[in-house]
N, CA, C and O atoms as a GROMACS GRO file, in nm:
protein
  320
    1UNK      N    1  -2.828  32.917  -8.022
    1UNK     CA    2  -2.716  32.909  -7.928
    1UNK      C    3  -2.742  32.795  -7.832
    1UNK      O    4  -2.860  32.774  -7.803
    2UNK      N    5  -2.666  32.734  -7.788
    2UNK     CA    6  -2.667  32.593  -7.699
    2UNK      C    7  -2.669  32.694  -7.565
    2UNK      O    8  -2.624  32.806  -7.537
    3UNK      N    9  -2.737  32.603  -7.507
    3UNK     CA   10  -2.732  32.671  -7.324
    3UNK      C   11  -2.600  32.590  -7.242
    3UNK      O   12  -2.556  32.475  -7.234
    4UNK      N   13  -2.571  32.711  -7.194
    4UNK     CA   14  -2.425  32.662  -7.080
    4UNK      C   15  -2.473  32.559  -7.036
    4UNK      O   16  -2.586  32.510  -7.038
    5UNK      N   17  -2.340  32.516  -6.980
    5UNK     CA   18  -2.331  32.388  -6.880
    5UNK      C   19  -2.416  32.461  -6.771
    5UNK      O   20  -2.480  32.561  -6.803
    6UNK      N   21  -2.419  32.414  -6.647
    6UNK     CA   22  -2.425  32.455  -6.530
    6UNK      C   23  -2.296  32.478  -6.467
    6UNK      O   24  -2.267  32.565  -6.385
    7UNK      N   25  -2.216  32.375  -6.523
    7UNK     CA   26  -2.062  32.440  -6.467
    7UNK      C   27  -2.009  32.594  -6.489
    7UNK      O   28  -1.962  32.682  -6.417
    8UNK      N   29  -2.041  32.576  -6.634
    8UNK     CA   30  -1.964  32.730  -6.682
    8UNK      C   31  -2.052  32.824  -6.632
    8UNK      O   32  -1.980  32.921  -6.608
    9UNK      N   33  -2.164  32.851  -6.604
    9UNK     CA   34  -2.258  32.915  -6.500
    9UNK      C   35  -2.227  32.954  -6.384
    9UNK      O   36  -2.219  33.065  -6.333
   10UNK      N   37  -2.206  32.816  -6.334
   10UNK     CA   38  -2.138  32.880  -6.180
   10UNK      C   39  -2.008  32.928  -6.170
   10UNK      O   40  -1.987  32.995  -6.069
   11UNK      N   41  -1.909  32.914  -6.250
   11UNK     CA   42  -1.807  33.016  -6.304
   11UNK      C   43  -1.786  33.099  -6.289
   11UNK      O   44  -1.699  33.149  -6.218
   12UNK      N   45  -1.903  33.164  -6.391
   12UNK     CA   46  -1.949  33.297  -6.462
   12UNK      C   47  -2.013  33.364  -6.361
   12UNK      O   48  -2.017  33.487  -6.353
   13UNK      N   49  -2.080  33.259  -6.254
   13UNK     CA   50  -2.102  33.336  -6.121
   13UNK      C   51  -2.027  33.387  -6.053
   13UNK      O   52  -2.023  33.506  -6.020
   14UNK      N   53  -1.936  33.277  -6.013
   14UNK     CA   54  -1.759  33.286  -5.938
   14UNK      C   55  -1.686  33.392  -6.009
   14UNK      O   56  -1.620  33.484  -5.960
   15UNK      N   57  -1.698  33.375  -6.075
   15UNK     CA   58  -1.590  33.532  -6.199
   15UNK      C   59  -1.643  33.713  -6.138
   15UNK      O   60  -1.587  33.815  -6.097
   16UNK      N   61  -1.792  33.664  -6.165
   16UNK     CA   62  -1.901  33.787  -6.165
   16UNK      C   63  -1.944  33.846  -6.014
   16UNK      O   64  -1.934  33.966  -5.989
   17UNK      N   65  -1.975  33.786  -5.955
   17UNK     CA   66  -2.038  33.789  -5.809
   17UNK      C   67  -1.978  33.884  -5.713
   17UNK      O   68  -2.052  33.958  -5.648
   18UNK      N   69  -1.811  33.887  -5.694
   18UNK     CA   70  -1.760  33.986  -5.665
   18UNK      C   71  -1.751  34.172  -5.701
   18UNK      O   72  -1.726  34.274  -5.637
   19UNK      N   73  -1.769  34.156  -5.769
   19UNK     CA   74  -1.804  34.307  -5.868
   19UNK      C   75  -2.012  34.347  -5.888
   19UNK      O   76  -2.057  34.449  -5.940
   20UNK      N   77  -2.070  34.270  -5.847
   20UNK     CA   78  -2.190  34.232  -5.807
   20UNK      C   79  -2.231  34.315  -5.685
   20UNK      O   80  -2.187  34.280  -5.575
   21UNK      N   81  -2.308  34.416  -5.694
   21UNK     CA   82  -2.421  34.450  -5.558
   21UNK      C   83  -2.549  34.323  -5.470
   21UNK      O   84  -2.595  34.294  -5.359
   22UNK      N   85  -2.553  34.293  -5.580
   22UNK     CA   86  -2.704  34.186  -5.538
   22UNK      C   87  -2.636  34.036  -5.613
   22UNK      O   88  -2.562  34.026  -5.710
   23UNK      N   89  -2.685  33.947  -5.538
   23UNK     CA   90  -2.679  33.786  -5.535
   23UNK      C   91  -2.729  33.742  -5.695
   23UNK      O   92  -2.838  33.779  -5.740
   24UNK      N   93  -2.644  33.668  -5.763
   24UNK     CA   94  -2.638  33.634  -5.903
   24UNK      C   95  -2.679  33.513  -5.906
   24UNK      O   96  -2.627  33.413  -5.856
   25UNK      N   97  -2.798  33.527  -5.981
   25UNK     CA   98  -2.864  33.350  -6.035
   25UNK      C   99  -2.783  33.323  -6.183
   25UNK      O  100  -2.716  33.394  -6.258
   26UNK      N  101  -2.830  33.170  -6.182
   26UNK     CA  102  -2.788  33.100  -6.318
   26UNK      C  103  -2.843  33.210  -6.411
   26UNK      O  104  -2.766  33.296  -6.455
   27UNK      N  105  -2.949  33.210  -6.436
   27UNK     CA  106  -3.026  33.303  -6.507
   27UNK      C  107  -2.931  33.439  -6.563
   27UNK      O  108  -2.885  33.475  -6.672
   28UNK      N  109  -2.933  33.492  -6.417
   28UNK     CA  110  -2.811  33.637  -6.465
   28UNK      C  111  -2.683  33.592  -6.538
   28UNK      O  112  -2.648  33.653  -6.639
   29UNK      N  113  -2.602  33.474  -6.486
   29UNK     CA  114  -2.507  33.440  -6.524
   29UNK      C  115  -2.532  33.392  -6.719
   29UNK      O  116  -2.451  33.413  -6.809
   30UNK      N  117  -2.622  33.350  -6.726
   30UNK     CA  118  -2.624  33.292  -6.876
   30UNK      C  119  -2.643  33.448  -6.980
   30UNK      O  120  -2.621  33.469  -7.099
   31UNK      N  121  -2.686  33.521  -6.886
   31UNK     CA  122  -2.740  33.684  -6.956
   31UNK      C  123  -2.552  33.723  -6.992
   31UNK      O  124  -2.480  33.722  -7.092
   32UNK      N  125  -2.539  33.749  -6.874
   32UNK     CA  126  -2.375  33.801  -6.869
   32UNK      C  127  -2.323  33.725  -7.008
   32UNK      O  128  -2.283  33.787  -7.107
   33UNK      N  129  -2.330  33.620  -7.001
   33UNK     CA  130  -2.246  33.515  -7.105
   33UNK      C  131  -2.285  33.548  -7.240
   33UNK      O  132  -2.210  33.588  -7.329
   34UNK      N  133  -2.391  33.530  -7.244
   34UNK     CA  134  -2.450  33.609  -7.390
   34UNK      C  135  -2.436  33.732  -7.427
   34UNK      O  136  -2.409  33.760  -7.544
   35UNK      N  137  -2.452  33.825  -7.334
   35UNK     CA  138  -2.433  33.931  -7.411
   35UNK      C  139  -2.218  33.995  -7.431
   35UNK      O  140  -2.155  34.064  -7.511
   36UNK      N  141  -2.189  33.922  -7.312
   36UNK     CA  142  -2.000  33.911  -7.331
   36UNK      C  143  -1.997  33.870  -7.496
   36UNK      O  144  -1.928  33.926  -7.582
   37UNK      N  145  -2.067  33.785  -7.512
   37UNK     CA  146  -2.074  33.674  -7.649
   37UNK      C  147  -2.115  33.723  -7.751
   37UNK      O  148  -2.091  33.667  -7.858
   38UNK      N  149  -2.185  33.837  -7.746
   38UNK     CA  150  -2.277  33.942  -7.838
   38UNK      C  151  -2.153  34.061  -7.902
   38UNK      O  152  -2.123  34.093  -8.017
   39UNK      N  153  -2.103  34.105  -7.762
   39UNK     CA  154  -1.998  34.207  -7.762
   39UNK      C  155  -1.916  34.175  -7.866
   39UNK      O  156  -1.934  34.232  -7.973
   40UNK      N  157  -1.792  34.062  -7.848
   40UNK     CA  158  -1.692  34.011  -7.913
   40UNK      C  159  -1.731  33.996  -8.029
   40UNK      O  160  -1.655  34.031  -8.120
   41UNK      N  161  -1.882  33.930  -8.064
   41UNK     CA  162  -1.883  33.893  -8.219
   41UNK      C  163  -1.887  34.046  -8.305
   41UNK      O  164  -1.842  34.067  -8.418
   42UNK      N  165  -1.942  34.125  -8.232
   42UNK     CA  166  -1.976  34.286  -8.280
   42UNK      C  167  -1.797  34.348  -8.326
   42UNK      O  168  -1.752  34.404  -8.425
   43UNK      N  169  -1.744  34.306  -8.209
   43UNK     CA  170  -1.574  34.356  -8.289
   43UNK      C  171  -1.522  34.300  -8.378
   43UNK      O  172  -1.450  34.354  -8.462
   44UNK      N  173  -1.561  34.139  -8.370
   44UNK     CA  174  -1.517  34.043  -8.462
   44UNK      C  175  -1.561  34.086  -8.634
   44UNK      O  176  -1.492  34.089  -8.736
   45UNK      N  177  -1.686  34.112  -8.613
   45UNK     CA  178  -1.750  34.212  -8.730
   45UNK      C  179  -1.659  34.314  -8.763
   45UNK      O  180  -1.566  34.299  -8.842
   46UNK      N  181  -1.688  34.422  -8.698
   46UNK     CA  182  -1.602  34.555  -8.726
   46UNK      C  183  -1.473  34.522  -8.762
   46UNK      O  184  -1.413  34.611  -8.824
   47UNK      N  185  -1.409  34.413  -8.740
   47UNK     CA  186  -1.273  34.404  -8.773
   47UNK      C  187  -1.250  34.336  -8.926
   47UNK      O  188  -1.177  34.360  -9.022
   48UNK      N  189  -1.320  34.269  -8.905
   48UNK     CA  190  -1.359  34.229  -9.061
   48UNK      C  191  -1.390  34.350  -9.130
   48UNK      O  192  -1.293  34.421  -9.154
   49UNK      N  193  -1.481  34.384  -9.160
   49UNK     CA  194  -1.568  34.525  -9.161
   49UNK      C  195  -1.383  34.631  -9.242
   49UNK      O  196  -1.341  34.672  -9.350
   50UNK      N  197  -1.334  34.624  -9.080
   50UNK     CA  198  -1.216  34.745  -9.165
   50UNK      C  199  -1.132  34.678  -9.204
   50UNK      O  200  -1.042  34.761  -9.202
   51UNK      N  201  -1.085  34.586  -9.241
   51UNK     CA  202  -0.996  34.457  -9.309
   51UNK      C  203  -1.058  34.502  -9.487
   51UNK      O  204  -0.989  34.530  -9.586
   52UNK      N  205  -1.164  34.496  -9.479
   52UNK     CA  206  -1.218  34.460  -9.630
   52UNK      C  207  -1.202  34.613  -9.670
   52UNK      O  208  -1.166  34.633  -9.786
   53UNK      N  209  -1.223  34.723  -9.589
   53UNK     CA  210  -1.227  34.878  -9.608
   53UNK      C  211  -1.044  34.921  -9.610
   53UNK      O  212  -1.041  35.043  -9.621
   54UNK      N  213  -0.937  34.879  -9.604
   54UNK     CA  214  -0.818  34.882  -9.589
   54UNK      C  215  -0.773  34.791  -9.702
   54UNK      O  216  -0.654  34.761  -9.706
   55UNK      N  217  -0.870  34.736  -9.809
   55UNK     CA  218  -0.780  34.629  -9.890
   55UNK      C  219  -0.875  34.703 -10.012
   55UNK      O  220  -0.825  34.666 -10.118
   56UNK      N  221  -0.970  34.775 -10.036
   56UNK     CA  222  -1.026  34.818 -10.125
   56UNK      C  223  -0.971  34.890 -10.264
   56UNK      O  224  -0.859  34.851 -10.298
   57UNK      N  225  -1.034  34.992 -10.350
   57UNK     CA  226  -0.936  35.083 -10.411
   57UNK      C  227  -0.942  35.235 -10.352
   57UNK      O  228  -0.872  35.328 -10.392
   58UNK      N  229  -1.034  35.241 -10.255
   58UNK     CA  230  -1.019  35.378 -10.144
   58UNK      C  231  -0.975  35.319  -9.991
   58UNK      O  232  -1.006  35.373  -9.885
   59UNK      N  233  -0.909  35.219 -10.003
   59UNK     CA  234  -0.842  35.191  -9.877
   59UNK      C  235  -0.804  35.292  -9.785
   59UNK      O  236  -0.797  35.388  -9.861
   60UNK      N  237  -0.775  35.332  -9.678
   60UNK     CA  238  -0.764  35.408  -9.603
   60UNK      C  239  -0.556  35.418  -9.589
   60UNK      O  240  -0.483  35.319  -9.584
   61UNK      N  241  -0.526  35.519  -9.587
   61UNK     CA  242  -0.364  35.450  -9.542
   61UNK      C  243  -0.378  35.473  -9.427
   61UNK      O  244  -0.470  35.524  -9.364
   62UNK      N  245  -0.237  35.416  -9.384
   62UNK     CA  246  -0.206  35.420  -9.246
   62UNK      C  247  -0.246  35.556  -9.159
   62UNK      O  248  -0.298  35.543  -9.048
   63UNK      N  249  -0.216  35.705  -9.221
   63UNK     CA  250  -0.213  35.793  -9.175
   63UNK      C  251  -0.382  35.896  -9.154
   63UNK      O  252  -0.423  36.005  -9.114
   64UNK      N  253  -0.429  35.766  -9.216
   64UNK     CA  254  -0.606  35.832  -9.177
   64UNK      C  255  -0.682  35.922  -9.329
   64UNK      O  256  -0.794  35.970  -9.350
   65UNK      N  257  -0.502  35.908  -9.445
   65UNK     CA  258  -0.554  35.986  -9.553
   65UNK      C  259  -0.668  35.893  -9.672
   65UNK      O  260  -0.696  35.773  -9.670
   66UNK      N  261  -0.698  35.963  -9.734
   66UNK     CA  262  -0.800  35.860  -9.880
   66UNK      C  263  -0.631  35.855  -9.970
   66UNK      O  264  -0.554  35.933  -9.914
   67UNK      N  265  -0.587  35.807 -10.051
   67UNK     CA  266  -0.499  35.759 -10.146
   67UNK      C  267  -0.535  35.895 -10.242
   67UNK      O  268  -0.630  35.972 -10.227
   68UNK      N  269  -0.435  35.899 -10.339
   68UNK     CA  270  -0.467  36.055 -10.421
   68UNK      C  271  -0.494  35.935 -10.526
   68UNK      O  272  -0.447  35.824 -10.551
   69UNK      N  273  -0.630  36.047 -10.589
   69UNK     CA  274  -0.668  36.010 -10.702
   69UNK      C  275  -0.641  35.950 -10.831
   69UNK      O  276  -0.522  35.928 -10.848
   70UNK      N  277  -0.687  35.930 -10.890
   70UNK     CA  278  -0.624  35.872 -11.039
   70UNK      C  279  -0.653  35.970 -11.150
   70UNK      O  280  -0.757  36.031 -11.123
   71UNK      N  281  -0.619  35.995 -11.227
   71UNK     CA  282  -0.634  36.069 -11.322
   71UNK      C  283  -0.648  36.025 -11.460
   71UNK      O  284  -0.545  35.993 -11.519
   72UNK      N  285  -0.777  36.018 -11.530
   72UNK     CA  286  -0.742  35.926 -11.688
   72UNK      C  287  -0.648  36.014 -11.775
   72UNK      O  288  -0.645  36.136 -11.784
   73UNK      N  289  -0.596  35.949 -11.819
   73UNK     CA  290  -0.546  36.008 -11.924
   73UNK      C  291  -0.608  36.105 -12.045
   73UNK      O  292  -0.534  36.184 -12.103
   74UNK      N  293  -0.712  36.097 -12.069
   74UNK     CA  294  -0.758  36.177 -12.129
   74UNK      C  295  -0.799  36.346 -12.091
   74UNK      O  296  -0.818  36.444 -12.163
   75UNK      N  297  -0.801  36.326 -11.952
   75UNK     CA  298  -0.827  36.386 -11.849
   75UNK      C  299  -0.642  36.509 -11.858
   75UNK      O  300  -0.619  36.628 -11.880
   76UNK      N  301  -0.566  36.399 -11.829
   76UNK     CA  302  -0.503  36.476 -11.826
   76UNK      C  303  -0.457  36.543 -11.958
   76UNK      O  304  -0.431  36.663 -11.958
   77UNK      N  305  -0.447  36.471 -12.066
   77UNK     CA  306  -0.438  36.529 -12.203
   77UNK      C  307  -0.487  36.673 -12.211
   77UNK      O  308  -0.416  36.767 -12.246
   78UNK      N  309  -0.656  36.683 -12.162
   78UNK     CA  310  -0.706  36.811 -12.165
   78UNK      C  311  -0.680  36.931 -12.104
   78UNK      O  312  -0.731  37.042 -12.125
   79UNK      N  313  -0.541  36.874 -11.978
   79UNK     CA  314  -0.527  37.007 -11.898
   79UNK      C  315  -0.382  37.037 -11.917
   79UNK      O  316  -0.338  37.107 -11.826
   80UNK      N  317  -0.296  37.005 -12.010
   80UNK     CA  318  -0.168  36.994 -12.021
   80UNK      C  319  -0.168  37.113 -12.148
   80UNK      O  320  -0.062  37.146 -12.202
   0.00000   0.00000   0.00000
């Protein structure tokens, strides 16, 4: 990962600092940034993640059900 500017630092201070008990260094600020940065890629995952689980052949439908089964034909031959 490339290290912030110092600009986007003091930002991230300016953004952060208010919602802050104790006085925020660069240091804290680059933490904040990374792990904000950690977060998003983690959904970015999961969304992918249920994209590929919604396009499958047990795709999920809309309503939270599994799809009804398939039945071979032979299968059904035997119960008819």
């Amino acid at each position: 990962m490339n290290r912030p500017s110092d600009k986007f630092l003091d930002e991230t201070i300016k953004f952060w600092q208010p919602r802050m008990r104790r006085e925020l260094s660069r240091e804290d600020a680059r933490q904040i940034a990374e792990n904000l940065s950690g977060f998003f890629r983690v959904l970015l995952e999961w969304d992918a993640q249920k994209q590929v689980c919604h396009e499958g052949p047990y795709a999920v439908s809309n309503h939270g059900e599994l799809p009804p089964a398939k039945v071979s034909s032979k299968l059904e031959a035997s119960t008819t």
